[in-house]
C-alpha positions in Angstrom: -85.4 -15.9 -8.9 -83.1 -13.2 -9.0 -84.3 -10.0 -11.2 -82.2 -7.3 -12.4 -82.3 -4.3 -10.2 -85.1 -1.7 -11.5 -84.0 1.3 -9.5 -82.2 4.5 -11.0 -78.7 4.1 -11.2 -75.9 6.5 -10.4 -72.6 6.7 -12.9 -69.3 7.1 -12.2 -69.7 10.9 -13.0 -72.0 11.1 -9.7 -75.4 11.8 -9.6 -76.7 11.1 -13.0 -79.0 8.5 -13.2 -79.3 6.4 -16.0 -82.5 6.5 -18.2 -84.8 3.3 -17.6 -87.8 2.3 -19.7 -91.2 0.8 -19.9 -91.6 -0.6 -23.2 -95.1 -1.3 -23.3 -97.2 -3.3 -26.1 -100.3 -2.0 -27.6 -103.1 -3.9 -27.9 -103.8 -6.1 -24.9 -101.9 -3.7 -22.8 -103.2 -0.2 -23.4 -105.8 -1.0 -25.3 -108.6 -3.5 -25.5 -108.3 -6.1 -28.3 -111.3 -7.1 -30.3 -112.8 -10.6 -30.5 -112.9 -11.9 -34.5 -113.2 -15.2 -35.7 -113.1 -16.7 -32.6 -109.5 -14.8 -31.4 -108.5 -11.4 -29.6 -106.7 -9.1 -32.4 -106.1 -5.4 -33.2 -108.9 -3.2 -33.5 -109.3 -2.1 -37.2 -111.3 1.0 -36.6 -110.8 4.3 -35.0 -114.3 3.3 -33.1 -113.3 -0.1 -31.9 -109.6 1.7 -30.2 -110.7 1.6 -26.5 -108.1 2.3 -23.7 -108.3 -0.9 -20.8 -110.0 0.3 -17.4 -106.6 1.9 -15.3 -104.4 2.0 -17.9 -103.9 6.1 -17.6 -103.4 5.9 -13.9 -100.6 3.1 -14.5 -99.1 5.2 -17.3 -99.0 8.1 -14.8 -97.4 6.2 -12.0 -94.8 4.4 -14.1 -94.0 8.4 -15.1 -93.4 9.2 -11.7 -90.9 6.3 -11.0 -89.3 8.1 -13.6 -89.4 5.8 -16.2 -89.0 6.6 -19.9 -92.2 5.0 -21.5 -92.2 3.7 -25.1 -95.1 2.1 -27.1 -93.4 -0.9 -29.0 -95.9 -2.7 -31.8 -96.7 -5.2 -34.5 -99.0 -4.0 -36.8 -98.9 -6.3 -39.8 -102.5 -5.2 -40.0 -101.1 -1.7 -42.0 -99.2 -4.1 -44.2 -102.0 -6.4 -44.8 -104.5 -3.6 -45.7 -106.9 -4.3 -43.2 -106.2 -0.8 -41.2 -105.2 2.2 -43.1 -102.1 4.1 -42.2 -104.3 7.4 -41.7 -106.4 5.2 -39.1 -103.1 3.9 -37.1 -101.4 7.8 -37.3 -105.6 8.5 -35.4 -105.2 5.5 -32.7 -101.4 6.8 -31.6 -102.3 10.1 -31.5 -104.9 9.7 -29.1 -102.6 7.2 -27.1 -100.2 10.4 -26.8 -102.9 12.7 -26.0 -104.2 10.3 -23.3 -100.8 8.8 -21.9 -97.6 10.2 -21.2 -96.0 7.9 -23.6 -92.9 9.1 -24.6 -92.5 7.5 -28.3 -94.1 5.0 -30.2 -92.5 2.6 -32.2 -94.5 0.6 -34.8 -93.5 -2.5 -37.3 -95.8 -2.5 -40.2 -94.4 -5.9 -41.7 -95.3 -9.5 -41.3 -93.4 -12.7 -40.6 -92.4 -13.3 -44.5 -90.8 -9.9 -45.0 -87.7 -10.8 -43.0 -87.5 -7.4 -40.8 -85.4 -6.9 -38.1 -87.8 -4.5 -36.4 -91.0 -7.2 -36.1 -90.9 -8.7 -32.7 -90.3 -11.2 -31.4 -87.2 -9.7 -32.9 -86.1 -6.8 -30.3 -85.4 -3.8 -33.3 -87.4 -1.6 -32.4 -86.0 -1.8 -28.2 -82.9 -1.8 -29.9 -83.7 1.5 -31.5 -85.1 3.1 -29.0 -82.3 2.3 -26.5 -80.1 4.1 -28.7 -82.6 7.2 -29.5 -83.2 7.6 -25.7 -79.6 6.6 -24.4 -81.5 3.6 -22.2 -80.4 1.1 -20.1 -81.8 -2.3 -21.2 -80.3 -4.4 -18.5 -82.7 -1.5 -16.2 -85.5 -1.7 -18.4 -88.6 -3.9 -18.7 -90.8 -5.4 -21.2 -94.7 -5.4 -20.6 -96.7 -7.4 -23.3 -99.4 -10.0 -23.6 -97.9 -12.4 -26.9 -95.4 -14.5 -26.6 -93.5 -12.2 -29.0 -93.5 -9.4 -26.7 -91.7 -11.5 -23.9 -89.2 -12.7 -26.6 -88.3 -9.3 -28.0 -87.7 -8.3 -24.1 -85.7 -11.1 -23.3 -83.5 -10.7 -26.5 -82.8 -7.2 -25.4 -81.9 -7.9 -21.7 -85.2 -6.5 -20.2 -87.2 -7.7 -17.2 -90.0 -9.3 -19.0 -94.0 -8.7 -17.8 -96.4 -11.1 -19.4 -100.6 -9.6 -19.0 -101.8 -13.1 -19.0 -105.5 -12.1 -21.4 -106.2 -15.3 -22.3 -105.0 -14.9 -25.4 -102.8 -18.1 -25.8 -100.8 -18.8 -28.9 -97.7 -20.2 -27.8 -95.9 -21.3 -24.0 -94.0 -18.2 -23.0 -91.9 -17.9 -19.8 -91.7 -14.6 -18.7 -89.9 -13.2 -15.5 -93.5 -12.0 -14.1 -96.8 -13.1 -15.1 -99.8 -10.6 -14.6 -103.6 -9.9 -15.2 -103.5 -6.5 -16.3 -100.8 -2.9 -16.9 -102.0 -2.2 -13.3 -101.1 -5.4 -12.2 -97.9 -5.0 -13.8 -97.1 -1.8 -12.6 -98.0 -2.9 -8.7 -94.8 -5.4 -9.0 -93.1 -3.1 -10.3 -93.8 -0.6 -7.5 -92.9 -3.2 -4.7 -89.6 -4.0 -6.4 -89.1 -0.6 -6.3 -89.7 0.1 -3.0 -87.2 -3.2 -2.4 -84.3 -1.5 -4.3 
């Protein structure tokens, strides 16, 4: 299958390169997801927000390809009441004092509000594209719902699926991994083809 090229690109201008991101979902991704009722679903608590094992190391390296990386998440949990926005503002801080994220963008609202931020809508891509002057068509999506892969593939990105064993729905991603280390390994080869 033929992917979209993942390599800075120069402009007619010369040697500018165009900005290229990583938008990266939260839990599942960078964090591990807790177990309740029988399914795998935001942590709640401060106490419960544990970063997965190589996720800083993947961060780092994804920084050195010179990507731009930006959190993009659903948290209907804020809306719901079940995690207080004081607790959320605690988790994303220490995801910016532990990553070199370079923005996080968060949609508080749930299926019924109607928002055009909540993905699988791509908003908040959309937004950041314009706040960062990316290149959709050079960036890529890496989540682990269904949701995440259709909010990438609205927006043009290469789309990463971390396969967690959380099913909900049949997704078809461009690339289907185990893990952000995982993910960032293809991304390095593809690189390295470009």
């Amino acid at each position: 299958m033929a992917l979209p090229g993942l390599a800075p690109e120069a402009t007619d201008e010369g040697d500018q390169v165009v900005n290229r991101a990583v938008f990266l979902d939260r839990d599942g991704v960078l964090n591990a997801n807790v177990r309740r009722d029988g399914k795998l679903v935001a942590p709640w608590r401060i106490e419960d927000f544990v970063l997965l094992p190589g996720v800083p190391a993947a961060t780092a390296r994804l920084k050195e390809l010179g990507f731009t990386l930006i959190v993009v998440t659903n948290q209907p949990d804020v809306r719901t009441g079940r995690t207080p926005p004081a607790t959320l503002e605690v988790m994303h801080d220490s995801l910016r004092r532990s990553l070199p994220i370079d923005d996080i963008k968060v949609c508080c609202h749930i299926d019924a509000d109607g928002c055009c931020c909540r993905k699988p809508k791509p908003g908040m891509l959309l937004d950041a594209a314009r706040e960062h002057g990316l290149d959709l068509s050079r960036s890529i999506m890496v989540g682990d719902r269904w949701r995440d892969v259709e909010a990438g593939q609205a927006a043009g990105c290469l789309t990463i699926f971390v396969d967690c064993d959380n099913f909900e729905r049949e997704t078809s991603p461009d690339i289907k991994v185990g893990s952000l280390p995982e993910a960032v390994a293809e991304i390095v080869a593809r690189e390295k083809i470009e």
